[in-house]
N, C-alpha and C positions, 0 to 999 in steps of 0.2 A: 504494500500500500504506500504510497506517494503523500508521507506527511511534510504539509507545509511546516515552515519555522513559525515558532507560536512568538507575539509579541508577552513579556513579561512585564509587572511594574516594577519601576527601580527596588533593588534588595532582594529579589527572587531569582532562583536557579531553579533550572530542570535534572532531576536525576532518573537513570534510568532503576529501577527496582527488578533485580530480577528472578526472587525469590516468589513478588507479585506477579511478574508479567506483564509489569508495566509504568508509566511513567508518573514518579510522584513529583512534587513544587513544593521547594524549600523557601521558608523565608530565612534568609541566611543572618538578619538580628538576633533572631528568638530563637533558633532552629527548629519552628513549629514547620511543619510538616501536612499536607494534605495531596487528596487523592484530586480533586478538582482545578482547575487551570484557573490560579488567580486574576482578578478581573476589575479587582479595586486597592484601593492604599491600603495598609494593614499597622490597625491605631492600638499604640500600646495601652493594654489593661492601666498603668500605672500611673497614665499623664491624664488628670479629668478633666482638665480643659481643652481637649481636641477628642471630636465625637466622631463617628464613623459619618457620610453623607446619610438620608432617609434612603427606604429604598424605593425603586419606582420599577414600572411597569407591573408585572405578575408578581413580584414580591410583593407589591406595597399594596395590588390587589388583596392577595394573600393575608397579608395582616389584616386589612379593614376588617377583610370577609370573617378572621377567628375574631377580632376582636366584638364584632357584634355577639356571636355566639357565645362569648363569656361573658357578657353582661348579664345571661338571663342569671346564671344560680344567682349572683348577687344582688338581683332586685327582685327575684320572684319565688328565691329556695324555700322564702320562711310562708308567703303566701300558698305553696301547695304543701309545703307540709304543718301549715300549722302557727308556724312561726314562735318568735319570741313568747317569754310567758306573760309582758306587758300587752303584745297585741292580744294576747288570748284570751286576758282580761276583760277586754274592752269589745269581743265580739261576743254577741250573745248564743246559746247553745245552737248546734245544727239542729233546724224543723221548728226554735221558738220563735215566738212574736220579736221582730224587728233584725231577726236575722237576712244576709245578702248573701244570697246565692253569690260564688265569684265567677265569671267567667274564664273559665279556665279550661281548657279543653283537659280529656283522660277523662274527668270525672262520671260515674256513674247517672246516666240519666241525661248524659250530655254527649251529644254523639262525636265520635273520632274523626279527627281531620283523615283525608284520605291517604292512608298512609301514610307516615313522615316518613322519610330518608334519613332525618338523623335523627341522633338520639332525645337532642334537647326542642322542647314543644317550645313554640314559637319564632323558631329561624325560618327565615327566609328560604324556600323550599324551591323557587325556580335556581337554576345553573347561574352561577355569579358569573358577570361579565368579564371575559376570558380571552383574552387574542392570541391564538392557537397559533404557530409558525406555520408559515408559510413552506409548503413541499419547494423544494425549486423545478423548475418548469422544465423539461427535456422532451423531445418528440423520440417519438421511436421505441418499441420493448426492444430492442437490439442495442439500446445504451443503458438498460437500466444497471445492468454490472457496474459499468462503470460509472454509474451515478453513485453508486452507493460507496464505490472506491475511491472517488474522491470531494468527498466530505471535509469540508475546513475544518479542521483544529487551531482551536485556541477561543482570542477575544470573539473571531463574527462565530465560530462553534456552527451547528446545524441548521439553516435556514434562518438566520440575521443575526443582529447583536447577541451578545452572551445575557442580557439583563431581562432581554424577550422572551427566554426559553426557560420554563420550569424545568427544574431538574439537571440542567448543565451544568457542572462547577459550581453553582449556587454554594455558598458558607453561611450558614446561620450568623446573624447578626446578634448583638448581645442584650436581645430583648428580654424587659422583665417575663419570668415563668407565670403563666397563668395555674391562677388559684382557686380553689374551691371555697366558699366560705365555709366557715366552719359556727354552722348556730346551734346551740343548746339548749334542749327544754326538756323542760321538769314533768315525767310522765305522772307523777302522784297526782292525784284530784285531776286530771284532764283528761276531759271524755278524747278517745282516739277520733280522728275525721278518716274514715275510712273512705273516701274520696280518692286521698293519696295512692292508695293501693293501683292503680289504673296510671299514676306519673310515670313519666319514663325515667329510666334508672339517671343517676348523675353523667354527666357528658364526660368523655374522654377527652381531654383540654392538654393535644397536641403543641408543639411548636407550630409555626405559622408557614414555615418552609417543608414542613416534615413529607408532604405529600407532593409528588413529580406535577401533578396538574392540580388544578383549583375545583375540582368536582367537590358537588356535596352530596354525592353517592359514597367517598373512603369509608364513612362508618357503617358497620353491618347491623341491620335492624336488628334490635333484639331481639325477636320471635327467632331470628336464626342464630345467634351466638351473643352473650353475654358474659360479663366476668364478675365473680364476686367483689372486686376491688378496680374501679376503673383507673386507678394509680397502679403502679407495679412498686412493690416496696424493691432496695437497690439491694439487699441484704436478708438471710436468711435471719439472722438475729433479731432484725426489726421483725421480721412477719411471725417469728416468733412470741416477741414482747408485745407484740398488740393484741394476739387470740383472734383475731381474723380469718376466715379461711381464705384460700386464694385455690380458685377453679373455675374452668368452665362450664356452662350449662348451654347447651346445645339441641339446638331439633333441628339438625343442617337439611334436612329432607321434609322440609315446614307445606301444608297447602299453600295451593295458589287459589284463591278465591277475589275475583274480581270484583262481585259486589262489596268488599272489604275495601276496596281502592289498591289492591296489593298489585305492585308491578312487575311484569315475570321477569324471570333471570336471566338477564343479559345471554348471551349463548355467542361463545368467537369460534365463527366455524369456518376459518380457514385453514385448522388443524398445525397453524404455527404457535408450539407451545414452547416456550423460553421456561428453562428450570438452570437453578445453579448447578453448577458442575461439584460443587463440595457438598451442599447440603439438601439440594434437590427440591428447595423451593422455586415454587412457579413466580413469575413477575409480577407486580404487584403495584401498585400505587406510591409505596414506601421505596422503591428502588432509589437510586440515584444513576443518569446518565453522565458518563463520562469520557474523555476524546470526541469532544465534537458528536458526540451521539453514536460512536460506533461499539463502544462497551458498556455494561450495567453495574452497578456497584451491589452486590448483595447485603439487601439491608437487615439480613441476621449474622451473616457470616462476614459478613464484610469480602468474599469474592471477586474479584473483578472477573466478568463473564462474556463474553461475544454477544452481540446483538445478533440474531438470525437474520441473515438479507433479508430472508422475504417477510420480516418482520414492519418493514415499511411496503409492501406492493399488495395490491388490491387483486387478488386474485380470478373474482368474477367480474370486476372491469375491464382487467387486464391494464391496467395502469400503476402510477404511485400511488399509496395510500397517507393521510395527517395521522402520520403516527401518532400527535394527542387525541386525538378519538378512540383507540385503542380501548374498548371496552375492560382491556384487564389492569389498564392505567386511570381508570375513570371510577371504578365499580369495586367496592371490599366482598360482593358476590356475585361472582362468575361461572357458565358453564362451558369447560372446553369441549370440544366434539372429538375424540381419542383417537389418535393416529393408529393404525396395526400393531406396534410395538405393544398397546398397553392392552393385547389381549394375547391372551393362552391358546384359547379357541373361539372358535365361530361364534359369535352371540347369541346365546342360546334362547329359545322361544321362553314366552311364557309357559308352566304347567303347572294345572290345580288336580290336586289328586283328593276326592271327598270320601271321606270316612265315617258311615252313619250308622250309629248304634239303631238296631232295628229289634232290640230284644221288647219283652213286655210295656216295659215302662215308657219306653220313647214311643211307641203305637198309642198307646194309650194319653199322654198327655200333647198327642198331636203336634208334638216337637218333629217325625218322619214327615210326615203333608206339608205340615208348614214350611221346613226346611226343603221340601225338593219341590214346590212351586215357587219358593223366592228363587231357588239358582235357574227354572224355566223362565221367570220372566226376568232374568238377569242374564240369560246368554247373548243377548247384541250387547250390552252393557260390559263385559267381560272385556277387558283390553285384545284387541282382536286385530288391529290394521291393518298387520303383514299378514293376515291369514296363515299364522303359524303355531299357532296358540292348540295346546293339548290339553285333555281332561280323562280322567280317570275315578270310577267307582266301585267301592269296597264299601258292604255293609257287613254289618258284624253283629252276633248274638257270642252263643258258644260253639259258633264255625264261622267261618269266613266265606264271603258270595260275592264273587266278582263278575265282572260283567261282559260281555261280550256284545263290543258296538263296529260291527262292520261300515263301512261308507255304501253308500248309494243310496236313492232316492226312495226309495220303499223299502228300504232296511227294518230291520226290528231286532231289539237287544234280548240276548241270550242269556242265563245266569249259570254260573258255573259254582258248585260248592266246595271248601277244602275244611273237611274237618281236623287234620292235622294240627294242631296249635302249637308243640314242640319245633318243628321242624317245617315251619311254613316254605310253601313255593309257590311260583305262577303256575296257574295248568293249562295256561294256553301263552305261545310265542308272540301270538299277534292280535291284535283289537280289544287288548285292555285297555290301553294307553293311546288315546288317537284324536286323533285333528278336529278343533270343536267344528269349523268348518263344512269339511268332508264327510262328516260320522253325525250332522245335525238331527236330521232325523228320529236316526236311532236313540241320539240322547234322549229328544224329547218323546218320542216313545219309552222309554226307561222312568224319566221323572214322569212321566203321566200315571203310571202306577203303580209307581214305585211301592208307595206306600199300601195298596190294597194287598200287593204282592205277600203282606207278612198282617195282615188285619186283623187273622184269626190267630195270631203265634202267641202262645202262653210259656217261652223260654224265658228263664229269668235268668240272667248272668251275660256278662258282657268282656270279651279278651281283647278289651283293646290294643293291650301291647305288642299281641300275634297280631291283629289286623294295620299298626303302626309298622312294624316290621316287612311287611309284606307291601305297604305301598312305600315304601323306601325302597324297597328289591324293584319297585314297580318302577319308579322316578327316577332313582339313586344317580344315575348312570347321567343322565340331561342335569337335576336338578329343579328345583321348583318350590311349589307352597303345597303342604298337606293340609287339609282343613277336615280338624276331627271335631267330631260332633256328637256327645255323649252323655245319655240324660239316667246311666247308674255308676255305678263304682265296679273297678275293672276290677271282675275276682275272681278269672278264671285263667290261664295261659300265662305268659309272658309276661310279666311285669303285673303282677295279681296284688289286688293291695285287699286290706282289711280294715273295717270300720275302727276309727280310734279317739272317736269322737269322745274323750270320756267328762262324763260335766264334773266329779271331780276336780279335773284338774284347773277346770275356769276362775281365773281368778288370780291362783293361787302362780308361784315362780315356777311351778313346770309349766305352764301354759306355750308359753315360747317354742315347747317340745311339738308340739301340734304345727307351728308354723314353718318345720322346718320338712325336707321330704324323709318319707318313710320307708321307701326304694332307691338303692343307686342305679335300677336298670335306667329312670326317665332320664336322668343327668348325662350317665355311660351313650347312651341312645341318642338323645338330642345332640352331644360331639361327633357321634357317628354322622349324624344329620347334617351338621355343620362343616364337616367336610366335604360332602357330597353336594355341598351348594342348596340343602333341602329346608326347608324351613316349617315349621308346625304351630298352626292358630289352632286354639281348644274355644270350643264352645261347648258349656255345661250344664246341664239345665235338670240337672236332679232336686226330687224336693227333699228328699235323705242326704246325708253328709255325702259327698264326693269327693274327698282327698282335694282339694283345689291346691295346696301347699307344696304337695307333689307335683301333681299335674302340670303345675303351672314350669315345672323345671323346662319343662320343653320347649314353651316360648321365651322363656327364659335365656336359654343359651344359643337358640336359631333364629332370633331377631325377631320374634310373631309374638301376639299379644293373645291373651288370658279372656275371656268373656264368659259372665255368668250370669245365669236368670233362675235363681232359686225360686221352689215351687212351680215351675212353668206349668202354664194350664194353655194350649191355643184356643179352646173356650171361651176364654176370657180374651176380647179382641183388644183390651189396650195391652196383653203382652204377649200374642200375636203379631200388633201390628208392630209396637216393639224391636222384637226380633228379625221379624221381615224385613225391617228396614234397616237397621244396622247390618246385617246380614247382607243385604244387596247393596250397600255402600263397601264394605268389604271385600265384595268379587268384584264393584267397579271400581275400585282407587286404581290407575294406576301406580305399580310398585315399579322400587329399583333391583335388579337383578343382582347375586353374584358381588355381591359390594364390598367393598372395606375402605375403612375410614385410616385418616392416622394425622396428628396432629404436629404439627411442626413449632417448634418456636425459637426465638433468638438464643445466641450463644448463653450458657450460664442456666435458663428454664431447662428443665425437666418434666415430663409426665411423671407423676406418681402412685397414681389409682383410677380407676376406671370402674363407673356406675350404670348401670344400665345392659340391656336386654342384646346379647351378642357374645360372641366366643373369642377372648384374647389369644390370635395364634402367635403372635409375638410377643416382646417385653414393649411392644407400641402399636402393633396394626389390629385392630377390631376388626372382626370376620363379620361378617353378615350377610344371610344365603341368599334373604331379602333384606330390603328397606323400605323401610312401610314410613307413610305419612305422617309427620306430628309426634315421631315418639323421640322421649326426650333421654338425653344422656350427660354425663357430667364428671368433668374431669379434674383431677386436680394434680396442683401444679405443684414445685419446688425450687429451689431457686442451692444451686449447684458450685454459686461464684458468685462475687458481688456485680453488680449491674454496674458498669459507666457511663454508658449508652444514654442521649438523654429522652428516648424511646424506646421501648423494643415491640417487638411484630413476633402476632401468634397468628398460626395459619390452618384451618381444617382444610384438608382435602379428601372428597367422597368419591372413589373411582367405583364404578356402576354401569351396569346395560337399563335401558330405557327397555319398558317394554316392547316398545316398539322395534327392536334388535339394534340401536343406537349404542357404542362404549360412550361414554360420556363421563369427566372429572368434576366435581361440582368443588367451587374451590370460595374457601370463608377467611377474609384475612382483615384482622383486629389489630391493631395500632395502640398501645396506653403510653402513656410518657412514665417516666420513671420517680420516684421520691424517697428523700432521706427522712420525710416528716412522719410521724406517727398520728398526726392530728387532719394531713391529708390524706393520709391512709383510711381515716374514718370520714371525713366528709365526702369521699367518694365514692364509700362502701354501698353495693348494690343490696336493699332490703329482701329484693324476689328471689334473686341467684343467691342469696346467702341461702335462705330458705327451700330453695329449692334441693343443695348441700347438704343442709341438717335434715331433710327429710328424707332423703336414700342413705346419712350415717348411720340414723335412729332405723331404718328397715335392714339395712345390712347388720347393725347390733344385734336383733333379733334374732335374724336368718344365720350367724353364727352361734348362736347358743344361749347368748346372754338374756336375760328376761326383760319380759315388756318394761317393768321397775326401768329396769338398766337402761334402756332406749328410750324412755322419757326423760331419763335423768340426765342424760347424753344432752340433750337438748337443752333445756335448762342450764346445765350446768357452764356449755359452752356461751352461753345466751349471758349470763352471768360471770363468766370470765370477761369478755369482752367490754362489755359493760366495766366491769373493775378496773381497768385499764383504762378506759376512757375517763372514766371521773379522776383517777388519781394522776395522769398523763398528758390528758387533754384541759379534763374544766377543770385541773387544780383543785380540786377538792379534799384533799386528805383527811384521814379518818371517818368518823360514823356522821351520816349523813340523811335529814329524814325527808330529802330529795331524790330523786332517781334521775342523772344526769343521762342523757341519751341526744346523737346528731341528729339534728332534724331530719336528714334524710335517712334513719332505720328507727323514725319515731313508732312504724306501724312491724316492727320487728320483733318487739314481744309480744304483740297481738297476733302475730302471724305462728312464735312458737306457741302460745298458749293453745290456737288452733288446733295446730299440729299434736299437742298432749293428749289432745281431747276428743281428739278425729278417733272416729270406728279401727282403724288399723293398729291402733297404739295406746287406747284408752285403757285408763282401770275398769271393771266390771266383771260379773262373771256370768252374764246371761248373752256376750256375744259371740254366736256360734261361731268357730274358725273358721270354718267356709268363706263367712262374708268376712274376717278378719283379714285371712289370707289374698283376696280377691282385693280390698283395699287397699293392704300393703302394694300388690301390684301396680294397682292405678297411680296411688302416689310415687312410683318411681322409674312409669311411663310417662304420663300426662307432662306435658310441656309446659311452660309456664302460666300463659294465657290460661292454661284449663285447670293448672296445680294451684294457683290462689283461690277461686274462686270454691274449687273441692276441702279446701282447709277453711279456707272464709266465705260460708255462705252468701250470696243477694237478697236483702231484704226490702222489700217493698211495699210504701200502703197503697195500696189503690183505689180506696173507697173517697179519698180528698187527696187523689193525687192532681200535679197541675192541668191546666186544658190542654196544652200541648201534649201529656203523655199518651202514648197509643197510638197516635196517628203517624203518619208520612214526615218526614223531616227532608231538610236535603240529603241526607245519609244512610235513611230510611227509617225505621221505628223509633221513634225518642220512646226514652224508657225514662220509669220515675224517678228522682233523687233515693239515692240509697240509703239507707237506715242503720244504726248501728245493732248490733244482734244482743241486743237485748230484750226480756218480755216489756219492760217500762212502757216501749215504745206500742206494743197491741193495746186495743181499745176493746169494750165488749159491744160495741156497734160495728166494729173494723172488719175489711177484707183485707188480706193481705197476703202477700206471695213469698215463701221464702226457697231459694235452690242454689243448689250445688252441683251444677252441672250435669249428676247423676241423676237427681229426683227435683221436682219442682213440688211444692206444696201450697195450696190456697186454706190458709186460715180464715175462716168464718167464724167470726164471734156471735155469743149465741144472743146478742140480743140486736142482733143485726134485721133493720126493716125490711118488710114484707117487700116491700118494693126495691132498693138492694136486690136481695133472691131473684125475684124475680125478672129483673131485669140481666142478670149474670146465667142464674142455671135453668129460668122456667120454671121455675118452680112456685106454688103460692106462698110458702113461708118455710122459714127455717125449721121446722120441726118436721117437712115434709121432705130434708136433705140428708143423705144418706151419705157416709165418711167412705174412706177407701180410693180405689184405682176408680180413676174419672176421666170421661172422656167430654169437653165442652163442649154444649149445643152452638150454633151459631142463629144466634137469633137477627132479628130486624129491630136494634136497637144502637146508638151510638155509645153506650155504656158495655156492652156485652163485644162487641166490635172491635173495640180500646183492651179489650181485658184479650180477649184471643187475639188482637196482633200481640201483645208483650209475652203472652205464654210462646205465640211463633217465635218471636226476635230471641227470648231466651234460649227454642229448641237449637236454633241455630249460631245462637252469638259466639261459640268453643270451637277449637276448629277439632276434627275428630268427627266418628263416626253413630259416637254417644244420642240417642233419642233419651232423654228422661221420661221416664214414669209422672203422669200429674195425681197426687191425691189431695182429696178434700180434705180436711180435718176440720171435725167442730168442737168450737175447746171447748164443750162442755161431754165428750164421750169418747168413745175408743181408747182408751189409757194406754193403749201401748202405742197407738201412731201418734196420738196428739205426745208422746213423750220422746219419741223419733224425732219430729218435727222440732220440742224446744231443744232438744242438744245440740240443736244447730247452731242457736242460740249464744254460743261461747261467752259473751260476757256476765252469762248469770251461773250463779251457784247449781251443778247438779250432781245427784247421788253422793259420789265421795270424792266429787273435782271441785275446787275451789272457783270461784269466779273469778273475771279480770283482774277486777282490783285487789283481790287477795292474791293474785299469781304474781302481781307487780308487787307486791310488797314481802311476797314469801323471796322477789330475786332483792331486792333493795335490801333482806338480811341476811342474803348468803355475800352482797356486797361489802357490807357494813362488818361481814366477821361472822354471822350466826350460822345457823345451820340449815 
């Protein structure tokens, strides 16, 4: 390459580096040293009357652009969370006389701007005004070589001055560090504003240069990646000394739902994928460009790497391309389209392989009909484009009957039986496993009667293990998704479990024993599974104990989720409709194939543990057969070497087949600046992802042995460290205190563990059967953020005086009511009211609720004529009854997931066990032998203070 002689400013030398592979600039005063071709006079730290010039062009864009974006914590941090304990004084309670709604977007009842791009609400959301270089102009693809060959080095660098181009030589200037405020308030006596819960985490308050172009796409929403600490502490010792966690929480594989406003993933499908040659991160926003634009500076490793020619040439123009357009230069999530290297084999179809218990009990509670009419009228629905897509069925008693689906047009499916259970096999080479496609027909002749086919069958016992087995011999070989569906406990064959439900132990410190598995066949199996690229969804639907603590091993370690519907009756059409419908969101999502994840981060981080549903085949790559939608995982981190850096960059990368037979890398890359403060460490601390952290600690506590005690206490205890820290480090507070010092932004972080104590998966009691214990634990350490707050911290709603705008159309669609804090205080005995948790939605009728109320909600002429339970709403011709079924809709739908809640009535004045369901929801009031709120804030304020 033909490099020109670079102009230097007086006291600079070029050296060549050959240990880098390339050429560094010395200032020969200070013998400061850099990789960037200096481009300005260089003003010693020491002399303060000579300041560096301002800067202009994209830098000085640059700055405006961050400095807007820090102003908000410090003029808006105490407004959404709360603020000072003067301002809290002087605002009167949320929902009394003379209270101000704020205008503040997040809030509950106030609907969500469409999408932000960045973290902090209220920045300016269009592309900040950006003058992108200029390609230089050549006629001809027969010069483009040597377009690229001879590229100015130095002061004019790549297409004009050096002061025009982000990312060329640029040197941070020695601008003040943006800072978080840091406000304090006194949790005793103040009601929580649960409002906050819906804020976006604290911003990650970058240098102003940090990123090669001026997008305000760099940060990655948090639905896809989040850090417990948006600072990175620079030291193992501090992250020590604070009680902090530092991890991330992740749902890198999040819906795309457009009525949400969400914008899909960029996708750079010229198949030019730039990765460092030492540490094998892909390019990034963070990079630095360097020589004139023809090397990239790795901004974890610090590498200097080749730029790919055709990293600037437009492939489907057949011309140059502005490399600052470059979606993976603009965008913190990106999908690459995979070059052939990043596959083993051909990209494999989709295949669903169904496994349906066909014994007594599934006949009879109409779990068999129900289940093979939802996957009939879900086969166009089925990810299908390429017409490559496979299906397989296996029903199961105490034999196994597979099926026999030949292709052509008046086909009809055959059943073949293996009583075998020891030594299962296929008894036919061909048309078990075959093209939904070509073999349509026959399937829907198969599910058409399926179910009558065993109508009259009084076998009781169900081997599931042998029927799992045998559609892994079926799959194993392609790979795919098993989808079992089992409404007894598997007690015959292979993996044969025993009822161990014993109520004894409820309660009591062996309880724990119950939620661990009782067979190592499902754990041994699921790895076999996970090799084979196989993946296993349990749907469960016994109304007797079914081991779900075992069972669930299997979604457990093949990346597939857990689903139960205790007591299932399809009798009953709300959990019919139920099932069917989650059910047939599940055969349509499409999934990611064959996946694994692996997290990259700057020199000195480490990976340290790994949370969540998949099979670690390395000491860092996460296996996953699938990837399924929305489910969430969470990692945490270490810190290996002190940080210099005054940033460092964490980066997921999801390598994956599309259903549609596409390789495809989906790539998440996070930016934090770094800090030696202990007090920034806390004002930047995220309340959700902390929470999201202590509630897969507190389930993994369990799940290794320790008891439910232990796993509360875990929580607490951590929650109460932290805390201790902050009063005695931050607010200066030493000794006993009958304050409870906490940053405004984890104000709702003891609300959220108190939650978490008192949630069904982790509470004291001993009337909750494991089943739904075990099923719980699950949820809380699947469910993603969005849907993990609201499952710990119920929605509460009045609706009987809620405002005139609730119910109706908004620009954003349903406004829903101002949210309520979960206390009874707040019900009336004239009140409607709604309370849910994404799982279950409940309307409270109070019983001295008017006739007219009733009847304008259920048809009904009075409340003594309203019957409690599973409810399905009329839709009447009334604007009252209209209002109340859009907010039931808006809630079915507000989670992303494939969740329909259950709606039941409850009238406080009967049903003692639902109306006692419904207030545990409740968290800030006293129940059974859980303390309420404000005794759980004062039981942590005395493990502060020294007590016990």
């Amino acid at each position: 390459m033909n490099v020109q002689p670079v102009m230097l400013p007086q006291g600079w030398e070029a050296r060549w580096d050959a240990a880098a592979g390339a050429t560094i600039y010395v200032d020969q005063a200070t013998g400061h040293s850099q990789w960037e071709v200096p481009t300005r006079p260089s003003f010693p730290s020491n002399n303060p009357s000579v300041s560096p010039p301002a800067p202009t062009g994209p830098a000085a864009a640059a700055v405006a652009h961050h400095g807007k974006r820090r102003q908000y914590p410090t003029a808006q941090m105490a407004e959404v969370y709360g603020g000072p304990a003067q301002q809290q004084a002087q605002q009167p309670a949320y929902g009394a006389p003379g209270f101000q709604q704020p205008q503040q977007a997040g809030y509950p009842g106030q609907e969500q701007p469409a999408q932000p791009q960045l973290f902090t609400p209220g920045m300016e959301q269009q592309q900040p005004a950006f003058q992108q270089p200029a390609y230089p102009q050549q006629g001809g693809v027969d010069q483009v070589t040597g377009q690229f060959q001879n590229l100015n080095v130095g002061a004019q660098g790549y297409g004009g001055g050096a002061q025009q181009q982000p990312g060329y030589g640029q040197q941070a200037y020695a601008e003040p560090k943006q800072l978080h405020p840091v406000n304090t308030v006194n949790l005793i006596g103040m009601q929580p504003d649960v409002r906050g819960l819906d804020a976006a985490p604290p911003q990650a308050l970058l240098p102003s240069n940090a990123s090669v172009t001026n997008s305000a796409f760099i940060y990655p929403d948090p639905s896809y990646q989040r850090c417990t600490l948006a600072s990175m502490p620079t030291t193992q010792s501090l992250l020590n000394k604070s009680k902090l966690p530092l991890a991330l929480v992740m749902a890198p594989y999040r819906s795309y739902r457009e009525s949400d406003g969400d914008e899909p993933v960029p996708v750079v499908s010229d198949s030019v994928i730039a990765r460092c040659r030492r540490c094998r991160v892909y390019i990034n926003p963070f990079v630095t460009f360097t020589e004139g634009g023809n090397r990239w500076k790795c901004c974890m490793c610090g590498l200097s790497n080749e730029v790919p020619q055709l990293f600037d040439w437009d492939s489907r123009e057949n011309k140059p391309a502005d490399r600052w357009a470059r979606k993976e230069l603009n965008h913190s999530v990106v999908e690459f389209i995979a070059p052939t290297e990043y596959m083993v084999r051909p990209p494999q179809p989709p295949v669903y392989c169904f496994v349906i218990d066909v014994s007594q009990a599934a006949i009879q509670n109409g779990m068999v009909a129900t289940a093979a009419r939802a996957i009939l009228e879900s086969l166009d629905n089925i990810p299908n484009e390429d017409k490559r897509t496979k299906v397989a069925f296996i029903a199961v008693s105490t034999s196994l009957h597979f099926f026999s689906l030949p292709a052509g047009a008046n086909a009809e499916s055959s059943m073949l039986v293996v009583s075998d259970l020891a030594d299962v096999f296929l008894p036919k080479p061909v048309d078990l496993l075959v093209n939904l496609t070509e073999s349509r027909p026959a399937i829907e002749n198969l599910l058409g009667k399926l179910s009558d086919m065993f109508q009259n069958t009084h076998t009781v016992g169900n081997a599931l293990g042998s029927a799992l087995q045998a559609a892994h011999e079926l799959i194993g070989k392609i790979g795919g998704k098993i989808i079992a569906l089992s409404a007894s406990l598997p007690t015959i064959g292979t993996g044969a479990l025993k009822a161990r439900d014993d109520p004894k132990l409820l309660g009591t410190s062996k309880e724990s024993s119950l939620l661990q598995a009782a067979s190592s066949f499902y754990k041994t199996f699921a790895i076999e599974c996970s090799k084979s690229q196989v993946s296993v969804d349990m749907f469960l639907f016994s109304s007797q104990y079914t081991d779900v603590a075992t069972l669930s091993c299997l979604p457990r370690y093949t990346s597939g989720q857990t689903y139960l519907y205790p007591g299932f009756n399809a009798s009953r059409s709300e959990e019919a409709i139920k099932f069917a419908t989650e059910f047939g969101k599940v055969l349509a999502t499409p999934v990611g194939l064959e996946a694994v994840i692996r997290v990259r981060a700057s020199r000195g981080i480490r990976m340290s543990a790994f949370h969540g549903n998949f099979f670690i085949r390395s000491t860092d790559l996460l296996a996953l057969p699938v990837l399924p939608l929305d489910q969430n995982y969470v990692i945490e981190l270490q810190l290996e070497e002190d940080l210099k850096q005054p940033f460092v960059v964490l980066q997921t990368a999801v390598l994956h087949t599309t259903c549609y037979g596409e390789r495809r890398i989906r790539v998440i890359t996070q930016a934090l600046p770094t800090t030696d403060s202990i007090a920034q460490l806390y004002a930047s601390a995220d309340q959700v992802a902390i929470t999201s952290f202590l509630t897969n600690k507190a389930v993994e506590k369990c799940m290794s042995g320790s008891s439910l005690d232990d796993a509360r206490n875990l929580v607490t205890n951590r929650l109460s460290d932290m805390l201790q820290v902050y009063k005695n480090q931050v607010a200066g507070s030493a000794g006993a205190s009958a304050q409870l010092a906490i940053p405004a932004n984890l104000s709702l972080l003891p609300l959220l563990a108190c939650g978490l104590v008192k949630h069904v998966g982790l509470r004291e009691g001993a009337t909750i059967p494991p089943d739904l214990r075990a099923y719980a634990q699950d949820l809380l350490t699947t469910l993603p953020c969005q849907s993990l707050v609201p499952y710990i911290h119920a929605r509460f709603y009045s609706l009987h005086n809620m405002p005139a705008e609730a119910g109706t159309i908004g620009e954003h669609g349903v406004i829903l009511p101002p949210a309520l804090n979960l206390t009874s205080e707040r019900l009336e005995r004239h009140g409607l009211f709604l309370i849910e948790d994404g799982q279950n939605i409940f309307l409270w009728v109070g019983q001295e609720a008017v006739p007219r109320l009733v009847q304008d909600v259920f048809d009904l002429p009075s409340y003594a004529e309203l019957t409690g339970g599973k409810f399905t709403m009329p839709v009447l011709d009334n604007p009252f009854n209209q209002r109340v079924n859009a907010i039931i809709a808006k809630t079915r739908e507000l989670r992303r997931g494939v969740y329909r809640p259950y709606l039941y009535v409850v009238k406080s004045d009967a049903e003692p066990a639902l109306r006692s369901w419904a207030l545990s929801l409740l968290i800030e009031d006293r129940m059974d032998h859980m303390s309420s709120y404000a005794q759980y804030l004062t039981r942590v304020k005395n493990k502060i203070n020294g007590g016990s």
